[in-house]
N, CA and C of each residue as an Amber inpcrd file, in Angstrom:
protein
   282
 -60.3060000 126.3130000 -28.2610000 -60.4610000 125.2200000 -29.1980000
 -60.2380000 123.8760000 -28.5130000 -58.9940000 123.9560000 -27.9300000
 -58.8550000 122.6070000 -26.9350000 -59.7940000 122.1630000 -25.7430000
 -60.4330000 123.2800000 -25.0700000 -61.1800000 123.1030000 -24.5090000
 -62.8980000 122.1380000 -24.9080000 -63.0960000 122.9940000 -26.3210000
 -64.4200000 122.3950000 -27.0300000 -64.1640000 121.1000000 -26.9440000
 -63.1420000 120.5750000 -27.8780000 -62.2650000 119.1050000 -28.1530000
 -62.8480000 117.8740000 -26.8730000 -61.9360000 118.2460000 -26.1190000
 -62.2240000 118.0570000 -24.3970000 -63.6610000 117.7030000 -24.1450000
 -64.5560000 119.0530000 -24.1320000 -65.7280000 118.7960000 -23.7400000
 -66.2540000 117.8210000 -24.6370000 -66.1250000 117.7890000 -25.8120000
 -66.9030000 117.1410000 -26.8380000 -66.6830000 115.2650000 -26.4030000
 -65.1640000 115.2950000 -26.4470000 -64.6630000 113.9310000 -25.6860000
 -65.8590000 113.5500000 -24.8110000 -66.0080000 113.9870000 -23.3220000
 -66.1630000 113.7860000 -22.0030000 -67.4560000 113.9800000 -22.2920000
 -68.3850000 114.2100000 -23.0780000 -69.6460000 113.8590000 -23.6340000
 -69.8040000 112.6010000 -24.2470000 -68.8700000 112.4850000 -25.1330000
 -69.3060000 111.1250000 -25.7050000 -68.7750000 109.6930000 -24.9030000
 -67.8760000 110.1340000 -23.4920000 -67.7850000 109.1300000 -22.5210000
 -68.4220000 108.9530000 -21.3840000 -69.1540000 109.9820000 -21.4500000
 -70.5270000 109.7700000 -20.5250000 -70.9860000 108.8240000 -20.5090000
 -71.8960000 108.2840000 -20.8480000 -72.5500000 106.9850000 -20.9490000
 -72.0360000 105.8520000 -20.8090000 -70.6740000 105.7840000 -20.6350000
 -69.6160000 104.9870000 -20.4210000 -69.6800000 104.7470000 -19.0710000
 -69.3100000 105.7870000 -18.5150000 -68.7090000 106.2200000 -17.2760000
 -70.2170000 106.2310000 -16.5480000 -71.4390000 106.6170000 -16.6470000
 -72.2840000 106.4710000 -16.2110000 -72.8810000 104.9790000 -15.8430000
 -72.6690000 103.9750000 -16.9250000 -72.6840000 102.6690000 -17.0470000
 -72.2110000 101.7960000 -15.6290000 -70.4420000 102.1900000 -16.1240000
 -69.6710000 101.7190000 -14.9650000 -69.8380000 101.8020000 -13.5030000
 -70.3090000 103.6110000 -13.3320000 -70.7480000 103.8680000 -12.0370000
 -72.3920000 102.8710000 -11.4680000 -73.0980000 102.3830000 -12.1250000
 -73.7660000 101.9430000 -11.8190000 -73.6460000 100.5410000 -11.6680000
 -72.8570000  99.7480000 -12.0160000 -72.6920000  98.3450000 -12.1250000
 -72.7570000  97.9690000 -10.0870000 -73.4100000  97.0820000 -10.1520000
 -73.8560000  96.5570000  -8.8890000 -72.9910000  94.8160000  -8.5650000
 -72.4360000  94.8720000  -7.5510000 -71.6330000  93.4210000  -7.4110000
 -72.4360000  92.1880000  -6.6180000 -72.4620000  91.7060000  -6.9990000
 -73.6340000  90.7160000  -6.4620000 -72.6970000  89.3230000  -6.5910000
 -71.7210000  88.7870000  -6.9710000 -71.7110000  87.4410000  -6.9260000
 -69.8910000  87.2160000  -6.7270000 -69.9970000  86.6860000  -5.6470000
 -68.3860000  86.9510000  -4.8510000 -67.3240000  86.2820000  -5.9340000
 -67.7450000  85.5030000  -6.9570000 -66.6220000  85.1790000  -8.0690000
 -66.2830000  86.2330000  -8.7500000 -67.4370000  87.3650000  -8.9360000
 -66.9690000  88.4450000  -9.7120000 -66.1180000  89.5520000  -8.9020000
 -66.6400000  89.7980000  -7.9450000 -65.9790000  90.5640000  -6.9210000
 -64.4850000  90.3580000  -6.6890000 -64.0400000  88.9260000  -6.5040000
 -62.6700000  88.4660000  -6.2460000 -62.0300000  88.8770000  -7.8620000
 -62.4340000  88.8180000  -8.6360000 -61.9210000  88.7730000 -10.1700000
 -61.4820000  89.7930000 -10.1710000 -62.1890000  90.7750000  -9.6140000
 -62.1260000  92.3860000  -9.8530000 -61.0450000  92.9380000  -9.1820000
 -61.2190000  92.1880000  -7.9640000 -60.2820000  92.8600000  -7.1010000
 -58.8050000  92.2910000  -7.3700000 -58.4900000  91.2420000  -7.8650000
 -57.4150000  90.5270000  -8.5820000 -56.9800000  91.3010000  -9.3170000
 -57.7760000  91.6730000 -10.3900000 -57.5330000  92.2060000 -11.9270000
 -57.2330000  93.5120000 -11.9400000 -57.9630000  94.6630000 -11.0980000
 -57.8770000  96.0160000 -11.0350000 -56.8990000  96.5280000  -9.4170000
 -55.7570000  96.7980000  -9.7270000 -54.6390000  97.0840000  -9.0390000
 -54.5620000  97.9070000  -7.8860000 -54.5080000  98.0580000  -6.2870000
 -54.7160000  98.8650000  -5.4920000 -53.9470000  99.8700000  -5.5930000
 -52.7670000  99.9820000  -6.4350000 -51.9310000 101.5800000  -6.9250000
 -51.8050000 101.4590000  -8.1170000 -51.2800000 102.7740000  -8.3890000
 -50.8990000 102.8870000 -10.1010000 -49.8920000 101.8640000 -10.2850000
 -50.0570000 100.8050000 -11.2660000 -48.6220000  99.9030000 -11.4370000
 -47.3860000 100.6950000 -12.1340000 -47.7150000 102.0050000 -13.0450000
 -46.7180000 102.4370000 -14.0830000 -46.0910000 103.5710000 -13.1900000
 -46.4650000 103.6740000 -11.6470000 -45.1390000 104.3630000 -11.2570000
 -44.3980000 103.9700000 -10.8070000 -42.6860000 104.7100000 -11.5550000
 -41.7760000 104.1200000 -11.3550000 -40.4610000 105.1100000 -10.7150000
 -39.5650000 104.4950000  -9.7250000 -38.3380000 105.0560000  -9.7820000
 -37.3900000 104.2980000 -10.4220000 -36.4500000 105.4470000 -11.0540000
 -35.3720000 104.4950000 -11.9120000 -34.0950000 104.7870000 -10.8940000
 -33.5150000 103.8330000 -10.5940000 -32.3010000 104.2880000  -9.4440000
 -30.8680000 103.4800000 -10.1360000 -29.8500000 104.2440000  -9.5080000
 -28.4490000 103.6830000 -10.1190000 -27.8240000 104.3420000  -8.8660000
 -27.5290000 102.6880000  -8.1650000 -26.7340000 102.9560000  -7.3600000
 -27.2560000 104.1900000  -5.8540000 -28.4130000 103.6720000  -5.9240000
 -28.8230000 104.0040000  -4.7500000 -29.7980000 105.5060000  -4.7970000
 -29.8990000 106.4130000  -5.9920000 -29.7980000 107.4820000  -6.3600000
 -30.9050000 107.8430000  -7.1800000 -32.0350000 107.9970000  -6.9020000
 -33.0670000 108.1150000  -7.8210000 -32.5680000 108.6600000  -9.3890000
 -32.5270000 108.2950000 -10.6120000 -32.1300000 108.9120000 -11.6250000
 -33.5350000 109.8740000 -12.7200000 -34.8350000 108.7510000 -12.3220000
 -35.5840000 109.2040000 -12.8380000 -36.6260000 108.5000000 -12.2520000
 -37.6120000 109.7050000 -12.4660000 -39.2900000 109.6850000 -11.7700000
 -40.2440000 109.6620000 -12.7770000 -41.4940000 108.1980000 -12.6500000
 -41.9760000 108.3110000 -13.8130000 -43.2860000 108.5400000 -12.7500000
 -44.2020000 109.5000000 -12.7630000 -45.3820000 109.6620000 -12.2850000
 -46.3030000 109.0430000 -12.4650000 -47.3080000 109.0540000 -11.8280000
 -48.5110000 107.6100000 -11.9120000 -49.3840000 108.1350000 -12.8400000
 -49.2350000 107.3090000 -14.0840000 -49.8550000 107.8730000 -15.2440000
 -51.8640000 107.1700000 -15.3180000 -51.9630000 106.8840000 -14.0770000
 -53.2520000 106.2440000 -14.4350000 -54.4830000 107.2950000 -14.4810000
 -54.0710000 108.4100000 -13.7370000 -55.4830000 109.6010000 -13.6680000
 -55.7040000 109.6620000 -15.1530000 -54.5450000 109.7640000 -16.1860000
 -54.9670000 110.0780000 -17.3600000 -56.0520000 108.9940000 -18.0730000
 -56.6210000 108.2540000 -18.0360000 -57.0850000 107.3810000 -17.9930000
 -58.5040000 107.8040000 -17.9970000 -59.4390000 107.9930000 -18.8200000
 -60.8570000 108.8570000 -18.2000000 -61.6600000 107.8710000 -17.9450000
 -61.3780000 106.8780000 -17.6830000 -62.5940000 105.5730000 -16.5970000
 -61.5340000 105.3080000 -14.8290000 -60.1850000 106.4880000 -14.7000000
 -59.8350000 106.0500000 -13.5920000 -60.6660000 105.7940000 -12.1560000
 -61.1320000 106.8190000 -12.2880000 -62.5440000 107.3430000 -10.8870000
 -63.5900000 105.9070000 -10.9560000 -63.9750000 105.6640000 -11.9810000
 -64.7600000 104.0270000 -12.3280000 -64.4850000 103.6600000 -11.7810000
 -63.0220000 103.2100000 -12.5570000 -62.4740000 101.5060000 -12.1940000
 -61.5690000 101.5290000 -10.7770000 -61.7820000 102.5110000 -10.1700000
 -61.4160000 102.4280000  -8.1980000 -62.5800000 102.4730000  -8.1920000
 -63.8550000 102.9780000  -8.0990000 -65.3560000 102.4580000  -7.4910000
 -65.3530000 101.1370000  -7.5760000 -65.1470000 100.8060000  -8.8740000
 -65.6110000  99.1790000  -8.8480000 -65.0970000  98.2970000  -7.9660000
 -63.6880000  98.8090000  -7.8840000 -62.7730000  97.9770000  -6.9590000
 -62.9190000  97.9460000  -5.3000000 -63.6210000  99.0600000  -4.9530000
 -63.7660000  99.6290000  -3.8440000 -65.2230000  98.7710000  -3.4570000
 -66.5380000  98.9500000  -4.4490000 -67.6710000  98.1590000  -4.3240000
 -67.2410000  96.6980000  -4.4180000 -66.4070000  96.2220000  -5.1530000
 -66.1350000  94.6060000  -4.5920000 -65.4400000  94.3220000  -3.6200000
 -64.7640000  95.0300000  -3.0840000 -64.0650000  94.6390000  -1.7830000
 -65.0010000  94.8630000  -0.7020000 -66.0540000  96.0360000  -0.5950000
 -66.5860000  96.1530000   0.2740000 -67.8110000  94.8330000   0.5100000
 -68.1690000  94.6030000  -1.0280000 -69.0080000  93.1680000  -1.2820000
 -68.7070000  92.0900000  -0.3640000 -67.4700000  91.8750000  -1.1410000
 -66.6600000  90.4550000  -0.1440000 -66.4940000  90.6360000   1.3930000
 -66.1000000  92.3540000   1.9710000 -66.3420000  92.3020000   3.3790000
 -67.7640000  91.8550000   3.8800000 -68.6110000  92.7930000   3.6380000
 -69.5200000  93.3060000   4.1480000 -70.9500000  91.9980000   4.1520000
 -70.9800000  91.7610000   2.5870000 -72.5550000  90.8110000   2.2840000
 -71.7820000  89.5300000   2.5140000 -70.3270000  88.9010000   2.2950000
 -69.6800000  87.3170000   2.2020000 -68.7400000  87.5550000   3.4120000
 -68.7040000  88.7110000   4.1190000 -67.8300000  88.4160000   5.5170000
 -66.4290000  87.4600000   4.8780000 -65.6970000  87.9870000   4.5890000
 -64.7860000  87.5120000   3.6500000 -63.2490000  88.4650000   4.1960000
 -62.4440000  87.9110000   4.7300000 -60.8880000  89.0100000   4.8470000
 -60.6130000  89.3250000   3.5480000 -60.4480000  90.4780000   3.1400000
 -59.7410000  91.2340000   1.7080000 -58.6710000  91.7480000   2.3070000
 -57.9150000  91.2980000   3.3350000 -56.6320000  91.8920000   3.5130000
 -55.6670000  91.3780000   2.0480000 -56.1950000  90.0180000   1.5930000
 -55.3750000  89.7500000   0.4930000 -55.1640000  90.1640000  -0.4620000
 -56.5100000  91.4990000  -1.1620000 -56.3680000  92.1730000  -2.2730000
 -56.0110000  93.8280000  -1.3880000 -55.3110000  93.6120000  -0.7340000
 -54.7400000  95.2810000  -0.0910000 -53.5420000  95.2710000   0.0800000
C-alpha cells in the first residue's frame, strides 16, 4: 500500500523534476544567485555538544527532499557556467 502511495507521489513529481533537470544557465547574474542561494552541504546537519561531547546527532535531512538530486544539478550547472563560459573563480561559492 505504501509503496503504491510512493509511486503515485513520484509520478505526479515528475514533470517537476524533469523541468528542473532541464533548465539551462545562460546569464552569470543568475548563475551567481544560484550558487549564493542553494547551499554546498546540507545546512540542517547538526552536532549538539556539551562540553566537548557530542550529545546529539541530527542527520542531513536534505535527501528527503524529492527535488534534492535537482537542486545540486542546478548548482553544479551554475558553477560550472561561471567557470567554464565567464572564466570566473567560484572558489567563493565552495
Amino acid at each position: 500500500m505504501s509503496y503504491l502511495i510512493s509511486s503515485q507521489i513520484n509520478d505526479l513529481l515528475l514533470p517537476i523534476k524533469q523541468w528542473l533537470e532541464s533548465l539551462e544557465i545562460r546569464q552569470p547574474k543568475i548563475a551567481r544567485l544560484l550558487c549564493r542561494i542553494i547551499p554546498a552541504s546540507c545546512p540542517f546537519e547538526q552536532e549538539i555538544k556539551l562540553f566537548e561531547c557530542t550529545i546529539a546527532y541530527i542527520p542531513p535531512l536534505c535527501k528527503l527532499n524529492p527535488f534534492y538530486e535537482q537542486i545540486v544539478a542546478i548548482r553544479f550547472k551554475s558553477l560550472c557556467y561561471l567557470a567554464n563560459e565567464c572564466n570566473e573563480d567560484i572558489t567563493l561559492y565552495c
